[in-house]
matplotlib code that plots the C-alpha trace (Angstrom):
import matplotlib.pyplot as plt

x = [0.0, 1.3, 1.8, -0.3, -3.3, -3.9, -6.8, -4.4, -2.1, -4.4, -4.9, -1.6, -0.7, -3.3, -1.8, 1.7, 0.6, -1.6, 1.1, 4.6, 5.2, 2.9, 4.6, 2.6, 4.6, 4.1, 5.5, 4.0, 0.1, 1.3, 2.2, -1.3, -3.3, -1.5, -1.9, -6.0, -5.8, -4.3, -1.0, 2.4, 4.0, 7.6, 7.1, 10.1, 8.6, 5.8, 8.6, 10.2, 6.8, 6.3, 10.1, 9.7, 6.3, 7.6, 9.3, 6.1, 5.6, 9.1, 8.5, 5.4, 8.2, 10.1, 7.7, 6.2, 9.4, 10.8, 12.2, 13.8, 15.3, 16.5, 18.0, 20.0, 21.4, 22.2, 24.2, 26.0, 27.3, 27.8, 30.0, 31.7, 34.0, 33.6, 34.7, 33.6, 29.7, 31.2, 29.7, 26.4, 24.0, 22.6, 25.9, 26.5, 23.2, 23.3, 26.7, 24.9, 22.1, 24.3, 26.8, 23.5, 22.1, 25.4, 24.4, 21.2, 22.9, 25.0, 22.5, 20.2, 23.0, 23.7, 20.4, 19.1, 18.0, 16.5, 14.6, 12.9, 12.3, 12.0, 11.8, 8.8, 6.9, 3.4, 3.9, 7.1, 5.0, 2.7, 5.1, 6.9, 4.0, 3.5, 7.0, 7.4, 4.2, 6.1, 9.1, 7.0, 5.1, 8.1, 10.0, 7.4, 6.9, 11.5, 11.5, 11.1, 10.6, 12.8, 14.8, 14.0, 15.1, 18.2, 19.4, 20.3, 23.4, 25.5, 25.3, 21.4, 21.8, 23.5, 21.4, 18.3, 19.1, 20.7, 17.5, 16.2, 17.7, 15.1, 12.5, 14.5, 15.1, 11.6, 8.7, 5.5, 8.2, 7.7, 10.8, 8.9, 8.2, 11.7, 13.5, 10.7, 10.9, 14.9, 14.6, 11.9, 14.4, 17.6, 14.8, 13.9, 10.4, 7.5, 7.9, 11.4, 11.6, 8.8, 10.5, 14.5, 12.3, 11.3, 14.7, 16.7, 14.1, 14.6, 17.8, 17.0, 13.7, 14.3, 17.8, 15.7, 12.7, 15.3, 17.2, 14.1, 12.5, 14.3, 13.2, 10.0, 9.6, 12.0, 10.1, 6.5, 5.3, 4.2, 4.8, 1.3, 0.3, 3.9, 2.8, -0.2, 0.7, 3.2, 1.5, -1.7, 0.9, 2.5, -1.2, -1.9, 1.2, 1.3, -2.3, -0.8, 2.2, 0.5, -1.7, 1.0, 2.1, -0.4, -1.6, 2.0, 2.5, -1.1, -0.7, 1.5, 1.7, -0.4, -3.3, -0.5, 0.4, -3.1, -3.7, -0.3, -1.2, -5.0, -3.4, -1.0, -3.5, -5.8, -3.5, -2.1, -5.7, -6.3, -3.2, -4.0, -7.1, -5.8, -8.4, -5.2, -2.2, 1.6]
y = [0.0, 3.3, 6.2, 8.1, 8.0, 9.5, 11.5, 12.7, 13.3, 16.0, 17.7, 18.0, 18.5, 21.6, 23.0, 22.8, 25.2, 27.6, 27.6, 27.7, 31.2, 33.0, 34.2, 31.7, 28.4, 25.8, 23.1, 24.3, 23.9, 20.4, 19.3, 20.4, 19.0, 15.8, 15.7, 16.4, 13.3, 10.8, 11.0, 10.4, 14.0, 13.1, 9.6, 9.4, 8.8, 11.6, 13.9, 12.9, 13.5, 16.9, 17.7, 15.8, 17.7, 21.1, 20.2, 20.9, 24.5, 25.6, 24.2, 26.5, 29.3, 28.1, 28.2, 32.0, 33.0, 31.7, 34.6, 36.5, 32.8, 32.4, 36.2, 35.3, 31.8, 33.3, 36.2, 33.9, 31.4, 34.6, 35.9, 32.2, 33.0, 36.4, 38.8, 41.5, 40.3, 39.9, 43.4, 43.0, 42.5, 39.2, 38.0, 38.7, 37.7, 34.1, 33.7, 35.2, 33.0, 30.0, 31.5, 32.1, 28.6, 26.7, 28.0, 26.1, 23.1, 23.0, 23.3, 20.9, 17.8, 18.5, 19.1, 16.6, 14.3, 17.0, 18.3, 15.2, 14.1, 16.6, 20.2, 18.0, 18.3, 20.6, 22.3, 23.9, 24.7, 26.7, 28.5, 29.1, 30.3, 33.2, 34.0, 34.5, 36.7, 39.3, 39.3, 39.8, 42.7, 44.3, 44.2, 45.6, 48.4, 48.9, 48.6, 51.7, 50.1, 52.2, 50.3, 48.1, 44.6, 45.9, 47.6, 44.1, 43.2, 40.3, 40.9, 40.9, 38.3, 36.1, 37.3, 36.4, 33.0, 32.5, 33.8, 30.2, 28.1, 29.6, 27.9, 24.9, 24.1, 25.9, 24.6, 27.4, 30.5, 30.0, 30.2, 33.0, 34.4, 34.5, 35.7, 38.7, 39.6, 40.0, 41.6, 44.2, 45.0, 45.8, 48.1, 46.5, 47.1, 44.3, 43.3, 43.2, 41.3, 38.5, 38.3, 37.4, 35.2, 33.1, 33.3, 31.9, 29.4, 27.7, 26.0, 25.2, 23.6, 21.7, 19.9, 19.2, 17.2, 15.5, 14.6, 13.3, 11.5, 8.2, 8.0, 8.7, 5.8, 3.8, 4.6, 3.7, 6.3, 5.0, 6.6, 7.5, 9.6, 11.6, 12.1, 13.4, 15.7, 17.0, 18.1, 19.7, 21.5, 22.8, 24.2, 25.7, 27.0, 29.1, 30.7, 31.9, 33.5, 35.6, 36.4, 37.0, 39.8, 41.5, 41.4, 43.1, 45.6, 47.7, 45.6, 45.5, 41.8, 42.4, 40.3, 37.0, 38.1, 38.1, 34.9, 33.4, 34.2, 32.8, 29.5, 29.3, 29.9, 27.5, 25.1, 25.2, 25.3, 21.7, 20.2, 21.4, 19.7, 16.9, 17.3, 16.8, 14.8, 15.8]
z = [0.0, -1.0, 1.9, 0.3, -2.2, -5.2, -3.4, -0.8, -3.2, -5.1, -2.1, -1.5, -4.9, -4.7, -0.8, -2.2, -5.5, -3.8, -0.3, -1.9, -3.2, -0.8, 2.4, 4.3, 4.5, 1.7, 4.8, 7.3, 5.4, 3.6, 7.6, 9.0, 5.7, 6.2, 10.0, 9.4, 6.8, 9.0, 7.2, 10.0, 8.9, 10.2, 8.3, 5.9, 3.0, 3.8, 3.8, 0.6, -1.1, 0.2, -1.2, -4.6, -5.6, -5.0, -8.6, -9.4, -8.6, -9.6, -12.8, -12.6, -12.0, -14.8, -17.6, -15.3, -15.8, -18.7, -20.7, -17.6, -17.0, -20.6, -20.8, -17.0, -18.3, -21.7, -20.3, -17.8, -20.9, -22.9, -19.7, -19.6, -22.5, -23.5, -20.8, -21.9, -20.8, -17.3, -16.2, -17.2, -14.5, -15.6, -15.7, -11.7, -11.1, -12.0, -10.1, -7.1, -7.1, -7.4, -4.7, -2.5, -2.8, -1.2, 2.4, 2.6, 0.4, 3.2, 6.3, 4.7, 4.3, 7.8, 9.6, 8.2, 11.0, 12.8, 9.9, 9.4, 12.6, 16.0, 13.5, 12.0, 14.8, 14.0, 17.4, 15.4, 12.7, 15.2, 16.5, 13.5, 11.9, 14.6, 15.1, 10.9, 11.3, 13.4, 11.5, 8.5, 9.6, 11.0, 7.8, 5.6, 8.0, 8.2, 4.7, 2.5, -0.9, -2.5, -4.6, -7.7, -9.1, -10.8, -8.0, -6.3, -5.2, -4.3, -0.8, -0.8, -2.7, 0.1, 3.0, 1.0, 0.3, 3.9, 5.2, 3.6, 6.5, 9.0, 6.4, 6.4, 10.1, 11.1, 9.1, 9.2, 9.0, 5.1, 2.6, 0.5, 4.0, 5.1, 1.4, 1.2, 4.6, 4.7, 1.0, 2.5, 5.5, 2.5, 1.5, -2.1, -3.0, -2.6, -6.4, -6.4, -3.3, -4.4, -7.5, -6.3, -3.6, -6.5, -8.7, -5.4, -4.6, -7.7, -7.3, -3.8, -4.1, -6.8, -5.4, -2.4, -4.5, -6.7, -3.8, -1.6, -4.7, -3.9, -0.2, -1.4, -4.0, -1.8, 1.5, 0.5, -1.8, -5.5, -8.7, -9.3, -6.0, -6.9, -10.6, -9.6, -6.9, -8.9, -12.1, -9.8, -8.2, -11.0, -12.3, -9.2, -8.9, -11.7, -11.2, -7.6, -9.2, -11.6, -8.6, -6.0, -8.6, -9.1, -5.5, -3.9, -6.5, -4.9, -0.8, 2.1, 3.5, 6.1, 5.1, 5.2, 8.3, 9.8, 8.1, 9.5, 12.9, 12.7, 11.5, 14.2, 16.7, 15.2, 15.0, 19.2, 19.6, 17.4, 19.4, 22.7, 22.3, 20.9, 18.2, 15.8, 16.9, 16.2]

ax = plt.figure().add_subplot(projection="3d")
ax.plot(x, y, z, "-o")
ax.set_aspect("equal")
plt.show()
């Protein structure tokens, strides 16, 4: 019997695509969604599934993004042998998204064991979820939003994608949470700081699903469930994209935090109760 169904898996599929680009935690909802269904969320192969159809919604990014993506890789092949290209923006960008991804490569190898087992836990994600609220409303209100996407640099670069790792070792702080947050505070406006969210995530999101797809086919997972969650993913994805936007180009993020905090609330409340078990 596989982990989990091909019902369960379109659930998922569809909590994955609407949660992983909005500053709400993508983990954080799949751990409470599976905890509602029944599913062990600290289960290894539970895990793996969660990783592997992420591939999903960055291929939603992909295709979203496909030009910007194409001009970025272009100029950093271009920069490869002519040196002349080496100033170009695009150019330094690429290197910095790679240099910016080896910090939570890094983390990730070596956490591990706590990541999938005691930093599982959904009293984490509660907490998480509260805690990344705070931040999040306090780096909206720092930031000035004065400065666009070209006006990155390699240093916000690396703090943004470090800022990953408190996504990675604390499910329900959110990855988009934690990149947008720290890009608000270097005082990049909300587009320009939901977009190099989305650019760094790439790399990192997709290592981690093809590097968790073998524990979950291994672990108990079947091909079908992870087919499936991974293409409804992908669709949903890309409708929340287009919408994220368009939606923090005219809004603070004041509406996620508010959400956040009801869902972290909600959720002490279901465990306290023990109307939902950890």
């Amino acid at each position: 019997m596989s982990a989990i169904s091909v019902g369960q898996a379109v659930v998922l599929g569809v909590v994955e695509g609407v949660t992983e680009f909005l500053p709400v935690s993508s983990t954080g909802h799949l751990k409470i969604t599976e905890g509602l269904m029944g599913i062990p969320v600290d289960d290894k192969s539970v895990v793996g599934f969660s990783a592997v159809i992420q591939v999903g919604a960055i291929a939603a990014v992909l295709v979203y993004f496909f030009k910007d993506i194409k001009r970025i890789v272009s100029a950093w092949f271009r920069g490869l042998f002519h040196p002349e290209e080496r100033y170009r923006h695009d150019y330094k960008f690429a290197w910095w998204v790679i240099a910016a991804t080896i910090p939570i490569v890094v983390v990730g190898l070596a956490a591990k064991p706590l990541i999938d087992g005691p930093l599982a836990s959904l009293w984490v994600v509660a907490g998480s979820l509260i805690v990344g609220s705070g931040v999040m409303w306090a780096a909206d209100q720092m930031g000035r939003h004065k400065r666009g996407e070209d006006d990155t640099s390699f240093k916000d670069a690396m703090l943004v994608g470090c800022s990953q790792i408190l996504a990675l070792l604390f499910p329900g702080f959110s990855r988009s949470g934690a990149t947008m947050s720290t890009a608000l505070i270097l005082d990049l406006d909300r587009v320009a700081a939901t977009r190099l969210s989305f650019f760094l995530g790439i790399p990192a999101l997709t290592g981690a699903g093809v590097y968790e797809l073998k524990d979950a086919l291994g672990a108990g997972v079947s091909a079908a469930p992870l087919a499936v969650g991974t293409v409804v993913s992908f669709v949903v994805a890309y409708a929340s994209i287009a919408w994220l936007l368009k939606f923090v180009a005219k809004h603070s993020f004041n509406a996620f935090v508010i959400y956040r905090i009801v869902v972290g609330v909600a959720l002490i409340g279901l465990l306290a109760t023990g109307t939902l078990s950890n």
